[in-house]
Backbone as ProteinMPNN parsed JSONL, in Angstrom:
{"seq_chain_A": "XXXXXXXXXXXXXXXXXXXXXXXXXXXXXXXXXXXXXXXXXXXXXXXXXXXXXXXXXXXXXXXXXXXXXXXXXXXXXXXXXXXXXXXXXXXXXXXXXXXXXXXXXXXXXXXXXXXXXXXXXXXXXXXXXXXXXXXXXX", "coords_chain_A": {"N_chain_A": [[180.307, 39.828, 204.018], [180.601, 36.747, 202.465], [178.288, 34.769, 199.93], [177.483, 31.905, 200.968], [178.892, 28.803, 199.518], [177.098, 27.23, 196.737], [176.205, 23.555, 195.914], [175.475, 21.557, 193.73], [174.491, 18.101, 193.216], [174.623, 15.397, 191.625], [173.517, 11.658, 189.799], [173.868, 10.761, 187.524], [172.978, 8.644, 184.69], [172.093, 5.457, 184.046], [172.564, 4.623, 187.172], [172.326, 3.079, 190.14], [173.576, 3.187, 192.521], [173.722, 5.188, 195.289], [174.827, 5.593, 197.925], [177.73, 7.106, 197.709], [177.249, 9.369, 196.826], [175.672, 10.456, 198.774], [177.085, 10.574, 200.981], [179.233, 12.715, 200.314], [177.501, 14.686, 199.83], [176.499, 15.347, 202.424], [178.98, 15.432, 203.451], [179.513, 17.711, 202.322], [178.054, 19.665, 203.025], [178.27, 19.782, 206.31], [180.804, 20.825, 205.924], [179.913, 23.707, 205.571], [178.909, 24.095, 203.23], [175.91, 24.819, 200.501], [173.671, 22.345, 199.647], [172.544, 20.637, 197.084], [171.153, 17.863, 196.579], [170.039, 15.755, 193.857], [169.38, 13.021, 193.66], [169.055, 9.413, 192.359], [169.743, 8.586, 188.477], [169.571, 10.873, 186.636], [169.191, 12.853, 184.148], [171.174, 14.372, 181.583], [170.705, 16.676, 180.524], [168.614, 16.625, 182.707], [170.111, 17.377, 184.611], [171.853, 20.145, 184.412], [169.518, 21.535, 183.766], [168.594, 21.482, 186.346], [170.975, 22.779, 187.915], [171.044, 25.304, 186.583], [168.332, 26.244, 187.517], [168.486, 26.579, 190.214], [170.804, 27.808, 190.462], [173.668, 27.509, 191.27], [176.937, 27.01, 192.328], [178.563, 24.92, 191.476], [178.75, 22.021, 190.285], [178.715, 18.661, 191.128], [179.12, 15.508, 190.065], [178.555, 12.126, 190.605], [179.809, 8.884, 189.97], [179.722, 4.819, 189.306], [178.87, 3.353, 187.507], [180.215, 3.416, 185.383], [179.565, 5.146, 182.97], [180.846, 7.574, 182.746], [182.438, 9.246, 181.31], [180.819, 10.045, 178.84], [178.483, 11.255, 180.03], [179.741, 13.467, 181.491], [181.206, 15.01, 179.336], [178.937, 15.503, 178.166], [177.423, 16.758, 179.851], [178.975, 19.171, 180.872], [178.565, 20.744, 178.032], [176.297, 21.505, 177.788], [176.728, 22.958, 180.372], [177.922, 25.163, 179.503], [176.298, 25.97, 177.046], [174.142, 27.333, 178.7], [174.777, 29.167, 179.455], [176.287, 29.174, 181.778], [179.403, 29.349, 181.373], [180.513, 29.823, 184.714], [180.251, 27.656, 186.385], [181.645, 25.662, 188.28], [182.471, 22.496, 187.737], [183.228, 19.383, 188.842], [183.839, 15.976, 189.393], [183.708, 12.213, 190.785], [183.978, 9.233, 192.657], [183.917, 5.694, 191.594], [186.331, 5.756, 189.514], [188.129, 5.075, 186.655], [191.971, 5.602, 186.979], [193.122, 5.454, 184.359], [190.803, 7.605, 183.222], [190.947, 9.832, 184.263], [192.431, 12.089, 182.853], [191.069, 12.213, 180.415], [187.975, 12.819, 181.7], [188.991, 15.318, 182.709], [189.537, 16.886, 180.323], [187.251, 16.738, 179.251], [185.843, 18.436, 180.439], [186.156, 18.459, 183.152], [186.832, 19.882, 186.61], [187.973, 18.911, 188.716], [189.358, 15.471, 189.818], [187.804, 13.222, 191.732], [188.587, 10.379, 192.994], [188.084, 7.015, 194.359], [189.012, 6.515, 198.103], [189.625, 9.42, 197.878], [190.784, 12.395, 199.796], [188.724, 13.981, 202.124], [188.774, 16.78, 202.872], [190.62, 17.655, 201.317], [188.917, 17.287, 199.046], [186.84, 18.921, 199.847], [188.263, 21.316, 200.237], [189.815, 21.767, 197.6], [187.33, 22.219, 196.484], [186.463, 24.425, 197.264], [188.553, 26.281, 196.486], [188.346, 26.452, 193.649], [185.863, 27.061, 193.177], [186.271, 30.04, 194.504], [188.52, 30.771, 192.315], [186.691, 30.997, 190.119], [184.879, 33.201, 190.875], [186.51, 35.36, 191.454], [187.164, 35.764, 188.754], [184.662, 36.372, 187.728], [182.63, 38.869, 187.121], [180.175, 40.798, 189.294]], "CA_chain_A": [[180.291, 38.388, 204.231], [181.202, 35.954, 201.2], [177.807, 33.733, 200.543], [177.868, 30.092, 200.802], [179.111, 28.013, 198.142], [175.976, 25.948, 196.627], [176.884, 22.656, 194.819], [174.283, 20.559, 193.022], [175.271, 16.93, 193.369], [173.871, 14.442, 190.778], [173.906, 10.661, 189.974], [173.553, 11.256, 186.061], [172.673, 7.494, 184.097], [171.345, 4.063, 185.289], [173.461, 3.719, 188.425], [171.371, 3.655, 191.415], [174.185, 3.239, 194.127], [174.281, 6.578, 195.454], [175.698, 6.061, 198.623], [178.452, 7.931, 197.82], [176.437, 11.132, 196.295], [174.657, 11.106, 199.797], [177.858, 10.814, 201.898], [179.751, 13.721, 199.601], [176.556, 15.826, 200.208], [177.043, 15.354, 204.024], [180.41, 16.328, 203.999], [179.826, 19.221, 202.038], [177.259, 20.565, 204.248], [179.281, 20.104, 206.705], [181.985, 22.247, 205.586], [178.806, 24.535, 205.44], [178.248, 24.306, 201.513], [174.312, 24.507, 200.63], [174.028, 21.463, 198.809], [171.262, 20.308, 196.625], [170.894, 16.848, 195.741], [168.923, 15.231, 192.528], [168.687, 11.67, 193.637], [169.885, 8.393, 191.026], [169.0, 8.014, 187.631], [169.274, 12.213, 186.36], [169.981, 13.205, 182.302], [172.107, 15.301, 181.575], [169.359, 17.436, 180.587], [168.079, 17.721, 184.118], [171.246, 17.874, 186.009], [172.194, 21.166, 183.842], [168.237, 22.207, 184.175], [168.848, 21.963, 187.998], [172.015, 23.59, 188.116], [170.523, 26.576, 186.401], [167.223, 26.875, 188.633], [169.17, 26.625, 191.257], [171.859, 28.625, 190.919], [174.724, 26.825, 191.673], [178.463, 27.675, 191.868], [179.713, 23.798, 191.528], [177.861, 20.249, 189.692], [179.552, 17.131, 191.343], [178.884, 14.333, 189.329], [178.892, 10.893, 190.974], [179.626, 7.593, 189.608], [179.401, 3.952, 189.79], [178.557, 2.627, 186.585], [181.704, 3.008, 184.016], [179.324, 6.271, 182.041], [181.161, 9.061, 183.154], [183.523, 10.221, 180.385], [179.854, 10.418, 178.249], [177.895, 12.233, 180.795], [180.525, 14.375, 182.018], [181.207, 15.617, 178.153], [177.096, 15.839, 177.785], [177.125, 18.177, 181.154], [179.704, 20.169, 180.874], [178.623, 21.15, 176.858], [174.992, 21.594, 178.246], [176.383, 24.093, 181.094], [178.274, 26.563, 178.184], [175.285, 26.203, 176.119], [173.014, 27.813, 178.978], [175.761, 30.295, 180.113], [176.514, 28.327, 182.602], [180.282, 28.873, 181.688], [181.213, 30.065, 185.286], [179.877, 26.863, 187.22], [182.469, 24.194, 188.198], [182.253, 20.999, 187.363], [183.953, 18.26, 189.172], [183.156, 14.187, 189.374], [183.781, 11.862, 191.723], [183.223, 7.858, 192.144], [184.817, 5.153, 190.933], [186.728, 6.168, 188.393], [189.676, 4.382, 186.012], [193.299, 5.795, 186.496], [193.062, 6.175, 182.963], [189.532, 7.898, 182.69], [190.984, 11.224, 184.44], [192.816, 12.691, 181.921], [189.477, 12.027, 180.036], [187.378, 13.846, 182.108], [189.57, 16.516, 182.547], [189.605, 17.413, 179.233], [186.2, 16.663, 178.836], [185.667, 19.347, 181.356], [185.638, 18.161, 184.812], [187.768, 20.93, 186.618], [188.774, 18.295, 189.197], [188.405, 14.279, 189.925], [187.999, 12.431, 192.608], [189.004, 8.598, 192.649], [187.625, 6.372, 195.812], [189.714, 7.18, 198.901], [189.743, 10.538, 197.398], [190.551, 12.903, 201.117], [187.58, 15.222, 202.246], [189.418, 18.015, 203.418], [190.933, 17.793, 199.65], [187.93, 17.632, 198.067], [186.691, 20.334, 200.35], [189.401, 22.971, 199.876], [189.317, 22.099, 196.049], [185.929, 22.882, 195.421], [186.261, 26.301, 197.93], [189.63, 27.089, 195.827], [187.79, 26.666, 192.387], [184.797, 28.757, 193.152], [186.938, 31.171, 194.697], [189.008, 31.661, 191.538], [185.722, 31.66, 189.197], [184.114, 34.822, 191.68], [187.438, 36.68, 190.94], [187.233, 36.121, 187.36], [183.525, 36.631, 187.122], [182.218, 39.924, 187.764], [178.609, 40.631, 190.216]], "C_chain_A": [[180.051, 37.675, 202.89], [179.653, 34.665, 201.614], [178.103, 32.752, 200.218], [177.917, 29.962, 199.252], [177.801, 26.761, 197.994], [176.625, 25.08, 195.615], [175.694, 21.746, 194.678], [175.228, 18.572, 193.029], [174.346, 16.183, 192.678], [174.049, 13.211, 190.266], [173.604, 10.644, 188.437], [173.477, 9.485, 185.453], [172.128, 6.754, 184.447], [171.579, 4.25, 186.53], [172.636, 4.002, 189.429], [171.967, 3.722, 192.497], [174.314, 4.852, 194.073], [174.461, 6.832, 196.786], [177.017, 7.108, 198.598], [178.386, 9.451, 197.654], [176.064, 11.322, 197.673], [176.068, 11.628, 200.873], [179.026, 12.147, 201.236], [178.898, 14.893, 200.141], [176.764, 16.346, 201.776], [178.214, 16.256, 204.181], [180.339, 17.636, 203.503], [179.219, 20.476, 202.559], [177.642, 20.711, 205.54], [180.469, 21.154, 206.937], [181.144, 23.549, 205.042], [178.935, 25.29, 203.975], [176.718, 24.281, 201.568], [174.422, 23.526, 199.543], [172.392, 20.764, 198.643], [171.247, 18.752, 195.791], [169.92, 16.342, 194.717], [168.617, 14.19, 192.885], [169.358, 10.671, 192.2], [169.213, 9.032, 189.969], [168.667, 9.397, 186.681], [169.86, 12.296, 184.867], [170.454, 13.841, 182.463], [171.435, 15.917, 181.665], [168.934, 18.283, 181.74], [168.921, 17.828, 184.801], [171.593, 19.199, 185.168], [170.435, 22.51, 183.638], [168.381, 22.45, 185.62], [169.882, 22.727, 188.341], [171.532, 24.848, 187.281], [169.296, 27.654, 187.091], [167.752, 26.912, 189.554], [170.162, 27.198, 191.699], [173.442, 28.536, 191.575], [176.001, 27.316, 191.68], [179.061, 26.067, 191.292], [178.451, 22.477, 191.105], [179.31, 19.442, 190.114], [178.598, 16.167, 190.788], [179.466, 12.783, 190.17], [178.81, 9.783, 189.994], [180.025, 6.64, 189.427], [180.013, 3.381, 188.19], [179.301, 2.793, 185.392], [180.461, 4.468, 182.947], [180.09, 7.57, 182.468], [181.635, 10.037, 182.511], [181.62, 10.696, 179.007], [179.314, 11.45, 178.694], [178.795, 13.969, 181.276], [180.789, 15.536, 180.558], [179.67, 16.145, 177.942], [177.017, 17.393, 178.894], [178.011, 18.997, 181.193], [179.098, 21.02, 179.364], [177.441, 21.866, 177.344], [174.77, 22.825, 179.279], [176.484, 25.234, 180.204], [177.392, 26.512, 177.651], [174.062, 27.123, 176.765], [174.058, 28.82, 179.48], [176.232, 30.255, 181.527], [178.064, 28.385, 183.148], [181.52, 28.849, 183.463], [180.925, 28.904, 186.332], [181.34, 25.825, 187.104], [182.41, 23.03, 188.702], [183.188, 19.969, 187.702], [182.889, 16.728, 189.485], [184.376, 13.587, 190.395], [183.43, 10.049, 191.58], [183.893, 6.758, 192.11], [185.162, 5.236, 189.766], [188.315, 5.544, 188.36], [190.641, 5.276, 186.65], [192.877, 6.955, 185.204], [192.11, 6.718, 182.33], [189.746, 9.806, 183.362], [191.614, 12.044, 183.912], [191.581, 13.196, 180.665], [188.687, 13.052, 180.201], [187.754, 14.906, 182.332], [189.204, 17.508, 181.399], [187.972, 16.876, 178.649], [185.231, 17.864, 179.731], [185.329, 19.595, 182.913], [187.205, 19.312, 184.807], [188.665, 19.968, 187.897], [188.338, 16.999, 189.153], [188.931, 13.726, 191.179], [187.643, 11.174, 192.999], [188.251, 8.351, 193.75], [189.122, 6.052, 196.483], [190.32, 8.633, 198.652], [189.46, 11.267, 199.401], [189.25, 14.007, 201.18], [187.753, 16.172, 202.782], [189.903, 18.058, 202.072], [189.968, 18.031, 199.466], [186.702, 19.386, 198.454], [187.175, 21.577, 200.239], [189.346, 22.734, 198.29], [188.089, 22.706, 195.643], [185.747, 24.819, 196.332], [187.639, 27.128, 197.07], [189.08, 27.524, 194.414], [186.771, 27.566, 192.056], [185.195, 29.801, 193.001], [187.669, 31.918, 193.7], [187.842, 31.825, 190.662], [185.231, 33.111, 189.82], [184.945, 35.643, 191.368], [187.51, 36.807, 189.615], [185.843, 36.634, 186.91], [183.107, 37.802, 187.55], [180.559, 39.735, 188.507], [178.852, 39.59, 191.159]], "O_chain_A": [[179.159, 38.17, 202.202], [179.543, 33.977, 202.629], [178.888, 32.508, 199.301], [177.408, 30.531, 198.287], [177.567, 25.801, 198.728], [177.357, 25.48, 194.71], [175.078, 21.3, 195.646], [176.397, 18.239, 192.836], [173.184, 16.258, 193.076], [175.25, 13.259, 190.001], [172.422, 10.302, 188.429], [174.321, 8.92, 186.148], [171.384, 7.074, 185.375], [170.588, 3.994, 187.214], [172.226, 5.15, 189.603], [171.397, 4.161, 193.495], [174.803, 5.561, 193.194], [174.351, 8.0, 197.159], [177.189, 7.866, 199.553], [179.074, 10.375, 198.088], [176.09, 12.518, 197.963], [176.125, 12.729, 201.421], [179.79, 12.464, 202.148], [179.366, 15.857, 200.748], [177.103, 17.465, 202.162], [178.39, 17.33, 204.758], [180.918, 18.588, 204.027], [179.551, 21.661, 202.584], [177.382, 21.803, 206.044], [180.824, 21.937, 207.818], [181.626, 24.315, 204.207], [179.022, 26.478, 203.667], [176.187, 23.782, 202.561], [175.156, 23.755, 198.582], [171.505, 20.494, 199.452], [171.324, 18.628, 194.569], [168.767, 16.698, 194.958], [167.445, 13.942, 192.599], [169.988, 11.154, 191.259], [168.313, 9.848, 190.168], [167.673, 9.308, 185.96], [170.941, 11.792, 184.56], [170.45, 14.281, 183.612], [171.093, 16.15, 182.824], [168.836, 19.491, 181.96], [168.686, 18.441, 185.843], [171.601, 19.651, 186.312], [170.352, 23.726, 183.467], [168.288, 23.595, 186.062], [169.622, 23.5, 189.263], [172.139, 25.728, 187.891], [169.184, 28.874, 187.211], [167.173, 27.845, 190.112], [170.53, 27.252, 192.872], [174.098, 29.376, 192.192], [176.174, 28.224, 190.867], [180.099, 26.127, 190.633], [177.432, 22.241, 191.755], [180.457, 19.528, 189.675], [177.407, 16.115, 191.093], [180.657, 12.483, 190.261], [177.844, 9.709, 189.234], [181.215, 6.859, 189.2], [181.163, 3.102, 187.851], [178.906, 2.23, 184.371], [181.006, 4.567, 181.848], [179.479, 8.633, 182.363], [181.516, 11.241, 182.737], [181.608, 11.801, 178.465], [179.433, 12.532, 178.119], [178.409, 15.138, 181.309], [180.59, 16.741, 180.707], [179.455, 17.284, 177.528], [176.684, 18.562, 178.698], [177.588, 19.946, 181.853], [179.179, 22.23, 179.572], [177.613, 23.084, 177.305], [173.757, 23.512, 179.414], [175.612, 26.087, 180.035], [177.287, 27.721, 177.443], [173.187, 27.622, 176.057], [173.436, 29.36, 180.395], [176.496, 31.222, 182.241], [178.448, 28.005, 184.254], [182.622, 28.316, 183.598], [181.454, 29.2, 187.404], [181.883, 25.397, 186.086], [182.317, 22.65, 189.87], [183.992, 19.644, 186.828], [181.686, 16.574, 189.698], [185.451, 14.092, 190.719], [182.782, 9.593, 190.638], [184.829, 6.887, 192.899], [184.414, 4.836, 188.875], [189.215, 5.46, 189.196], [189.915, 6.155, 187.115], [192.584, 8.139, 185.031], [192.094, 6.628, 181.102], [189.013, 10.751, 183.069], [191.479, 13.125, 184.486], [191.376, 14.325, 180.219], [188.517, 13.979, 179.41], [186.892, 15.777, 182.204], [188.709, 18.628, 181.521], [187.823, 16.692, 177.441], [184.021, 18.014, 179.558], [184.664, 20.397, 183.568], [188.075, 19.563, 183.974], [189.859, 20.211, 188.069], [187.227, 16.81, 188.657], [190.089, 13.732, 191.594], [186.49, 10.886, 193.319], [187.682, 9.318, 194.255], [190.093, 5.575, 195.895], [191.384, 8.97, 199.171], [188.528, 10.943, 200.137], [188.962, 14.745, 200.237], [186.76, 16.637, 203.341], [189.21, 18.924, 201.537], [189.731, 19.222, 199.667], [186.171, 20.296, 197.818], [186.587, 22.656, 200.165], [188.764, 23.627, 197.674], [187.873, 23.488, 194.716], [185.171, 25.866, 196.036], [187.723, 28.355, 197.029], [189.25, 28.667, 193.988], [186.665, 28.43, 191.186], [184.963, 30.571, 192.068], [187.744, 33.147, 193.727], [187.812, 32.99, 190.264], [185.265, 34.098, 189.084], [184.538, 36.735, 190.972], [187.896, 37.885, 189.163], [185.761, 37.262, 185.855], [183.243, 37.822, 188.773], [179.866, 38.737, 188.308], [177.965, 39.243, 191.938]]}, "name": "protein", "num_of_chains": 1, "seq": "XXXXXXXXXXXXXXXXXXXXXXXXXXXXXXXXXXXXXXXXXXXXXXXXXXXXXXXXXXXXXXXXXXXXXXXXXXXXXXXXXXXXXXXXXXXXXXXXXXXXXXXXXXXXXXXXXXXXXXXXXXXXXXXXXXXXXXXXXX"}
């Protein structure tokens, strides 16, 4: 039996709306992920400290407040630096058009805009794990 996929979900800068971090979390527990939320207002720092005590397969990044292409570069550098590199990293939020090419290459492995589907975002993050576990050995 294959265990659950855990995903850390974090609201990384000022932004304090985090309706959408809470209703993401929902769904992903739901689709019976174990899902560990941080709450607003997290550094990079500690969202990449929590995703290491914790053990995570997946950091979703929410956000609101126009920081994302910063944070998202800060947390992704922050996971490779703790050996982190097999965790994946997707964001979520309101996000530009022109800010997902950005994060892409800043190392989000996917993004998801507002009206982003939750059966998408669901099978993405169970497809992405799924290929890190075959590339990662243990």
């Amino acid at each position: 039996m294959e265990r659950k996929i855990r995903v850390l979900i974090a609201k990384p800068g000022l932004d304090g709306h985090e309706l959408g971090a809470r209703l993401i979390s929902m769904v992903l527990r739901d689709a019976e992920m174990e899902v560990i939320y941080t709450g607003p207002r997290q550094t990079a720092e500690m969202v990449a400290n929590s995703a290491l005590q914790e053990g995570v397969d997946v950091v979703g990044l929410s956000f609101l407040g126009g920081s994302q292409k910063e944070h998202t570069a800060e947390i992704s550098r922050l996971l490779k630096s703790k050996g982190m590199s097999d965790v994946v990293l997707v964001v979520g939020g309101v996000i530009p058009p022109m800010d997902v090419s950005l994060l892409k290459s800043a190392g989000a492995e996917a993004v998801f805009p507002p009206g982003s589907d939750i059966v998408e975002i669901t099978n993405t993050i169970r497809d992405l794990v799924k290929k890190k576990r075959m590339l990662t050995p243990g």
